[in-house]
N, C-alpha and C positions, 0 to 999 in steps of 0.2 A: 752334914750332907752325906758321910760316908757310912755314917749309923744308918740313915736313912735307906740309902742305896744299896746294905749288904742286906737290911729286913727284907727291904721288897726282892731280892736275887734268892732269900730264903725261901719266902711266901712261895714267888715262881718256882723254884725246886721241890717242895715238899708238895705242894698240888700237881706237880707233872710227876712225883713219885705214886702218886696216891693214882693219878689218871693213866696209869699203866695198862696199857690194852684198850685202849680207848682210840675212836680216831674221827674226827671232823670234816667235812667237807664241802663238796656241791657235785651236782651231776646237771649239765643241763644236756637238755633235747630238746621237744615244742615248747618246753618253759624253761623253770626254774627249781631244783630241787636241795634243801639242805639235805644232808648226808649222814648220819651217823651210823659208826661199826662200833662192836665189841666183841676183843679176840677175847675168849674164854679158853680156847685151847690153839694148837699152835697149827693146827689147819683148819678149824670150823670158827665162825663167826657171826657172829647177829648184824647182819642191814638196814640200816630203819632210816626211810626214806621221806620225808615230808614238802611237797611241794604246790607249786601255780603253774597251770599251763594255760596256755590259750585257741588248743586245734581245732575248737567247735565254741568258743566262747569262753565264759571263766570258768577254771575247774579248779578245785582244790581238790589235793589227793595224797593219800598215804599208802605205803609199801613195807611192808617187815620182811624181811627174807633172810632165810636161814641157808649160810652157803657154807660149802663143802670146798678147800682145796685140793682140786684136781693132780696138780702139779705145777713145779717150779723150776726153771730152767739157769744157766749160768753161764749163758750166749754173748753177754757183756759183764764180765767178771767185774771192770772198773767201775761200771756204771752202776747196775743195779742188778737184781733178780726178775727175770719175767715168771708170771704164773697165769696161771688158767683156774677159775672158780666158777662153781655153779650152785645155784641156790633155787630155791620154791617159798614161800610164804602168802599170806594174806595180802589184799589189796583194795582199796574202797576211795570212792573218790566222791565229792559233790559238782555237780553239774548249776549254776548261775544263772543260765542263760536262757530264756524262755520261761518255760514253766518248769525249769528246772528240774534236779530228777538226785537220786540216790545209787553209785557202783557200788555191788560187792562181789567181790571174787575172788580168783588165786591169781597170781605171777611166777612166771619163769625169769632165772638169770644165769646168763653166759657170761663171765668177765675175762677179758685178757688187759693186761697192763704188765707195768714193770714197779718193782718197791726198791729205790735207788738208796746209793747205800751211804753217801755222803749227810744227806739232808733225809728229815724222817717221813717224805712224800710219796704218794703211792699215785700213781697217774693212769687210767683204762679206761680203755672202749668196752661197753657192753651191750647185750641186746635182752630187754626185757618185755616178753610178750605175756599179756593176760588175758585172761576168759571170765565173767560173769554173769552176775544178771541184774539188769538195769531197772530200777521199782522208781517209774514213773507212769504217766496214765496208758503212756502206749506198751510198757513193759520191758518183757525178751531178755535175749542171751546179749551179749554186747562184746567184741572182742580188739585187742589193741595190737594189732600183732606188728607193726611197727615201730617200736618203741628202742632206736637205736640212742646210746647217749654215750657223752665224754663225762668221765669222773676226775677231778682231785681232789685227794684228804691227808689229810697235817696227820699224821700216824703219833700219840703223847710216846 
């Protein structure tokens, strides 16, 4: 049992060694969104966002966004670090409902949160507003500009 119990304690350390800069999450707002980051340098990050909403019916939709840290603050030293991030990327979503239809566009992001220092969790509010154009029979530009959400991610 203890052969057993140090392999797998190996297993889980040598894949959280390997998964460095990596980080997991959810964001929701009118749905459901899994979350993944990849810090590649020690202020810029890749967001790749994959979710279900349901504010007009069923949507599936994805978001890649490439953020820039702003700044980091040290307002609770015990607790954690607050920071401010802002990012841009692609964004495309499928529409369900009706006759359905096809988003492509860009997204904006504002992120304030705190990355605590005890536990490797990152926790923020963000606002991410997009603009597109919607290829369905009726067409047009299509805009989400309320797009407020709560995020948390397991930071490896």
């Amino acid at each position: 049992m203890k052969k057993l119990f140090l392999a797998l304690a190996f297993v889980f350390f040598a894949a959280s060694a390997s998964a460095q800069g990596w980080g997991l999450g959810a964001r929701i707002n009118a749905g459901v969104q899994l979350q993944g980051e990849y810090h590649f340098a020690s202020e810029n990050y890749l967001d790749a966002r994959l979710g279900i909403a349901f504010p007009e019916g069923l949507n599936l939709d994805l978001t890649v966004l490439y953020q820039w840290n702003i700044g980091n603050w040290d307002w609770t030293p015990k607790a954690g670090t607050w920071f401010f991030d802002a990012g841009v990327g692609p964004q495309a979503a499928l529409f369900l409902k009706d006759n359905g239809g096809v988003y492509v566009g860009a997204a904006g992001d504002a992120k304030f949160g705190i990355k605590f220092n005890k536990v490797p969790i990152k926790l923020a509010v963000d606002y991410t507003p997009g603009l597109g154009l919607m290829c369905t029979n009726g067409g047009g530009f299509r805009g989400s500009w309320f797009n407020f959400g709560l995020s948390c991610v397991y930071c490896f």
